[in-house]
C-alpha positions in Angstrom: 0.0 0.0 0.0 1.0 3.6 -0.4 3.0 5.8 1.8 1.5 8.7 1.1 4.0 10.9 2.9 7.0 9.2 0.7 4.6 9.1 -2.3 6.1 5.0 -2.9 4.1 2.8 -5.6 0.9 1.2 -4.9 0.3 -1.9 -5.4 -3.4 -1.6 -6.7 -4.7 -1.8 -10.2 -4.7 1.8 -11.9 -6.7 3.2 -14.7 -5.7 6.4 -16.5 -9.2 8.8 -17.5 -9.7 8.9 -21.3 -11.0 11.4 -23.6 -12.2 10.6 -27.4 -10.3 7.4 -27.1 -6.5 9.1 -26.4 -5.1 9.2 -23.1 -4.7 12.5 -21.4 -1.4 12.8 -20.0 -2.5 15.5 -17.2 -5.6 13.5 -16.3 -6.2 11.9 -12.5 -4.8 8.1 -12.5 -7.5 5.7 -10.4 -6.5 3.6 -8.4 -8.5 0.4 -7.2 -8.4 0.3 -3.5 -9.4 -1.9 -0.2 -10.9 -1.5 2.5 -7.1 -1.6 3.8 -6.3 1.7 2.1 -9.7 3.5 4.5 -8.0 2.1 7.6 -4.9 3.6 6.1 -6.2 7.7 5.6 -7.5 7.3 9.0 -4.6 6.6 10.1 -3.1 9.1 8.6 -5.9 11.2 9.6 -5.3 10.8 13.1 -1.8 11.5 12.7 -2.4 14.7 11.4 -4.9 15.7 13.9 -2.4 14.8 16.8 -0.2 16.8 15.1 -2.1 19.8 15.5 -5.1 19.1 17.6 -5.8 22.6 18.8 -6.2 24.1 15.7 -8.3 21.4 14.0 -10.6 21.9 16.9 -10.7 25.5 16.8 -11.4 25.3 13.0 -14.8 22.6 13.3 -15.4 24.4 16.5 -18.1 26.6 15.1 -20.0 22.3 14.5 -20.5 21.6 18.3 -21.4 25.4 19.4 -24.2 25.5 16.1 -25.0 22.0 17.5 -26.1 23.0 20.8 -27.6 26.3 19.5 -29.9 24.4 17.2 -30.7 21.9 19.8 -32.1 25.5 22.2 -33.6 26.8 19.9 -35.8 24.2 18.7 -36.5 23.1 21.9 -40.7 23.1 22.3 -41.1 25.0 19.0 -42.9 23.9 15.6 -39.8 23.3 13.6 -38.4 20.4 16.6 -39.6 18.0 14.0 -36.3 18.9 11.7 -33.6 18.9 14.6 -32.8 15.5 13.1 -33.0 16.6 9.5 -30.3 19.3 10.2 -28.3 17.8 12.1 -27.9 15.1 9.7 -27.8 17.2 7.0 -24.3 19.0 8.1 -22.7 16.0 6.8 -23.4 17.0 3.4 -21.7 20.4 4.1 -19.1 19.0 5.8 -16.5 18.1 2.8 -16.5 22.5 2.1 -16.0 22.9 5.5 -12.9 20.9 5.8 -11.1 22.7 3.0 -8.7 24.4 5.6 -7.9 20.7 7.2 -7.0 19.6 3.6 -4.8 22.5 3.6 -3.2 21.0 6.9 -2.7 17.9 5.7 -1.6 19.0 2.7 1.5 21.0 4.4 2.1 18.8 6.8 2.8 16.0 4.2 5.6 18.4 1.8 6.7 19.3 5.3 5.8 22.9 5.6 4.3 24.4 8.4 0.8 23.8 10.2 -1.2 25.8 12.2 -4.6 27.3 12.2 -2.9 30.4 10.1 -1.1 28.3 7.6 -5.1 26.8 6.7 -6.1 30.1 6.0 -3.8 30.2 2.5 -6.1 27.6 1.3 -8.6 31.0 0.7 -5.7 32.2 -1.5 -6.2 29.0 -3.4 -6.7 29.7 -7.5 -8.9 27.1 -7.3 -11.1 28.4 -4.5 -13.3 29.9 -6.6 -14.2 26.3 -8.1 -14.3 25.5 -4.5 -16.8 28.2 -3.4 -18.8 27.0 -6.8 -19.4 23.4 -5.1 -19.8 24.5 -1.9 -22.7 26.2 -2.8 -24.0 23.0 -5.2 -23.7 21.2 -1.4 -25.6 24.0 0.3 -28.6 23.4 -2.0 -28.5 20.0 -1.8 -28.6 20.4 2.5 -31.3 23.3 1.9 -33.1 20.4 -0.7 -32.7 17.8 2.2 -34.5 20.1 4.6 -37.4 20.7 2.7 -37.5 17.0 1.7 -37.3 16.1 5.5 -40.1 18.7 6.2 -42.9 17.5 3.2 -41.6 13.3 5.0 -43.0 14.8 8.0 -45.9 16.3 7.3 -47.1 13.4 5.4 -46.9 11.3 8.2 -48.4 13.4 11.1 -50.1 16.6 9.0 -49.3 19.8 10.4 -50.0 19.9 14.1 -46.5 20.0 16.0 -45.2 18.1 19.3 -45.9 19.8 22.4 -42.9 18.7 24.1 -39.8 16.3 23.3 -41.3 13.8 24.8 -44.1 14.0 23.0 -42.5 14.0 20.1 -39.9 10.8 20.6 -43.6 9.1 21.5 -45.0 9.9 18.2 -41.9 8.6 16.5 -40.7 5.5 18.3 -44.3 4.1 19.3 -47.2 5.0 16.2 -47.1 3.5 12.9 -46.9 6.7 11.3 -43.6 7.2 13.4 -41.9 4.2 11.9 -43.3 4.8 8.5 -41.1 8.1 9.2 -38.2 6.6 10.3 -38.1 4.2 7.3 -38.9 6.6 4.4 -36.5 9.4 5.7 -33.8 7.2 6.8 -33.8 5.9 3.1 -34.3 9.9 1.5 -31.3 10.9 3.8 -29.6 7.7 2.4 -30.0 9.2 -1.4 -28.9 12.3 -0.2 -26.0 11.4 1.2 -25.2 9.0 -1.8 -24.9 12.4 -4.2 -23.0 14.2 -1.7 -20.2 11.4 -1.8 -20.8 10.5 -5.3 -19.8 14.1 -6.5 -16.9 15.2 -3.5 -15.1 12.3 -1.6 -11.9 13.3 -3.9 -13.6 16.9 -5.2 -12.0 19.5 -3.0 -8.6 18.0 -2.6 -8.3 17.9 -6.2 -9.2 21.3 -6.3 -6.9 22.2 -3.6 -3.7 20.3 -5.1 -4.7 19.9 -9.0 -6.1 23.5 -9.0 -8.7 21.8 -11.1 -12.6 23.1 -12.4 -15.5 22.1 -9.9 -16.5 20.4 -13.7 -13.0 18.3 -12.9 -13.3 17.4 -9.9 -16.6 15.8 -9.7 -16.2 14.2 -13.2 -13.6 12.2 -11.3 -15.0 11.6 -7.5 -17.8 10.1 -10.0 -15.3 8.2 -11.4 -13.1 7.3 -8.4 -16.8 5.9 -7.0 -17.8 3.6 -10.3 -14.2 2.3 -9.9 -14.4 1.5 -5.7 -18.0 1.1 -5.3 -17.3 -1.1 -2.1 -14.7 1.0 -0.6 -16.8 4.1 -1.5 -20.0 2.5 0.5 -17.5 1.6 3.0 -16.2 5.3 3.9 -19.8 6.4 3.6 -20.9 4.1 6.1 -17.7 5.2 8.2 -18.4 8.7 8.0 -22.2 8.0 8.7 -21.3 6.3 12.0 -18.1 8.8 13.4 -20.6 11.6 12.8 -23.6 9.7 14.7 -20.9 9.0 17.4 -19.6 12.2 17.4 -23.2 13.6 18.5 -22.9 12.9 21.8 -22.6 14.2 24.3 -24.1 17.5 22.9 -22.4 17.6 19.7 -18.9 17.8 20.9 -17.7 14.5 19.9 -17.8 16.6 16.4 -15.0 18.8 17.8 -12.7 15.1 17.3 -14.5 13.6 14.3 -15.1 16.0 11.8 -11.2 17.3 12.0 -10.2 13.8 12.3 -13.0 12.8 8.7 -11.1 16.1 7.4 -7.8 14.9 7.4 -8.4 11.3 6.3 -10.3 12.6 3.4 -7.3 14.1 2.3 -5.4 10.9 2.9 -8.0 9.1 0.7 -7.7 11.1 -2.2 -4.3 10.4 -1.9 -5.0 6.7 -1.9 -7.3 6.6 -5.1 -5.3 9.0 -7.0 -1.8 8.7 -8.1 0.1 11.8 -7.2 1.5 13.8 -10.2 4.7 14.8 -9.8 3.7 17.5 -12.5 1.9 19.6 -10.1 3.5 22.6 -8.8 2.1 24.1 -6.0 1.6 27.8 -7.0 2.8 29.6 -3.6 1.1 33.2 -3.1 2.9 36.1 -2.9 3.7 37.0 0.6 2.0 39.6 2.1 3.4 42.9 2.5 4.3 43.8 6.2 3.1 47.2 6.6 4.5 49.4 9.9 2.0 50.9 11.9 3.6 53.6 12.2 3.0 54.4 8.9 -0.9 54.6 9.5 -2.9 56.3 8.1 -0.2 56.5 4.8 -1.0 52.8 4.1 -4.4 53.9 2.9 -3.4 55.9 0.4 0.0 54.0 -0.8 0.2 56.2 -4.3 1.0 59.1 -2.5 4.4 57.4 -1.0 5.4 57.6 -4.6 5.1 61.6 -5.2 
């Protein structure tokens, strides 16, 4: 199996993408992976998050706090019936919102520095844009899921709401309604969830190190997916279950999962596609250091030249 810090040869079977019958030299090169390799890039994962625990937890922080916020404010009010819904439905936004974690692992593995500040050069990306682009394709999809979960809902118990919590677990866990609920959104979330892996489980690190299109990038995590279908179920059902687990208690266990499902996604697209040795990373310019003793001159830098 790969190193993917030492970038040494896999041992897997690989398949070069193809257009109009020629092969593409810059193209992504597929690899077929085990279930080996997903033990492997969370591993790897965990490495990286040991590495630099306090800033991975200060970037996914924002999860837990929006967690417990969402579980206040629905608390006794009409829309209690979507806490579920929501919080489920952060998964889907969750491979945007581990673009500075890519970053991370990214620098940690060409040996560069990485902390929380480091991440932030991953918004001076030239592919950020086409990052942004798909971000936003995954916020309609969570935004989709919601209303989806809503119209499951209120075909199974109209529109009167819960009075309580408890009122409302009694409606879902003990009426045939409530199971008829579980069952039919259980399997909508499922589809959901499908498209969001089907179209970014390699997308954003792509991005991030190929500086490819949004266009690119999901053309191959579609690929990557039709070429590891197992494997591909396989991290979905791992990420399904880390982010159940990391519910409790409150939501913190997200403060440890999602950094830890950020970094190993990295590691994965590293295990699936071979590395080009190609690529150049394009480094940003560094930023001008400005005294502040010049202040208020730095606002008007075209009169320093007169």
């Amino acid at each position: 199996m790969a190193a993917s810090y030492q970038g040494a040869p896999h041992q897997s079977t690989v398949t070069s993408m193809t257009q109009s019958g020629q092969t593409v030299a810059s193209a992504p090169i597929i690899r077929t992976i085990g279930l080996s390799d997903l033990h492997e890039a969370l591993r790897l994962g965990w490495e990286d998050f040991k590495a630099v625990p306090t800033h991975a937890i200060i970037l996914c922080l924002i999860y837990p706090v929006l967690g417990l916020v969402l579980a206040r404010t629905v608390h006794g009010y009409s829309v209690l019936p979507l806490l579920f819904p929501m919080a489920a439905g952060f998964a889907l936004l969750g491979p945007f919102a581990a673009i500075g974690l890519y970053e991370m692992s990214r620098r940690r593995e060409t040996g560069e520095e990485a902390t929380a500040w480091d991440a932030m050069e991953v918004f001076r990306s030239p592919s950020f844009g086409a990052m942004l682009g798909l971000g936003v394709l995954l916020f309609a999809l969570f935004v989709t899921w919601i209303a989806t979960a809503q119209a499951v809902y209120t075909a199974a118990f109209g529109y009167e709401t819960a009075a309580n919590i408890p009122d409302f677990a009694k409606r879902i866990l003990t009426t045939p309604q409530g199971w008829w609920l579980i069952v039919v959104g259980c399997g909508v979330g499922f589809l959901f969830a499908l498209v969001a892996l089907c179209i970014s489980v390699v997308s954003f690190p792509m991005m991030l190190d190929r500086h490819a299109s949004a266009g690119e990038a999901i053309a191959t995590s579609l690929r990557v997916v039709a070429r590891n279908p197992v494997p591909m179920a396989a991290w979905g059902v791992i990420v399904a279950v880390l982010l159940v687990l990391g519910t409790f208690p409150f939501f913190l266990g997200l403060a440890i999962v999602l950094p830890l499902l950020g970094h190993a996604t990295w590691h994965l697209y590293r295990e699936v596609i071979v590395k080009d040795a190609n690529v150049r990373p394009i480094i940003p310019k560094p930023r001008e250091r400005k005294p502040a003793a010049d202040f208020p001159a730095n606002l008007f830098p075209w009169k320093r030249s007169q």
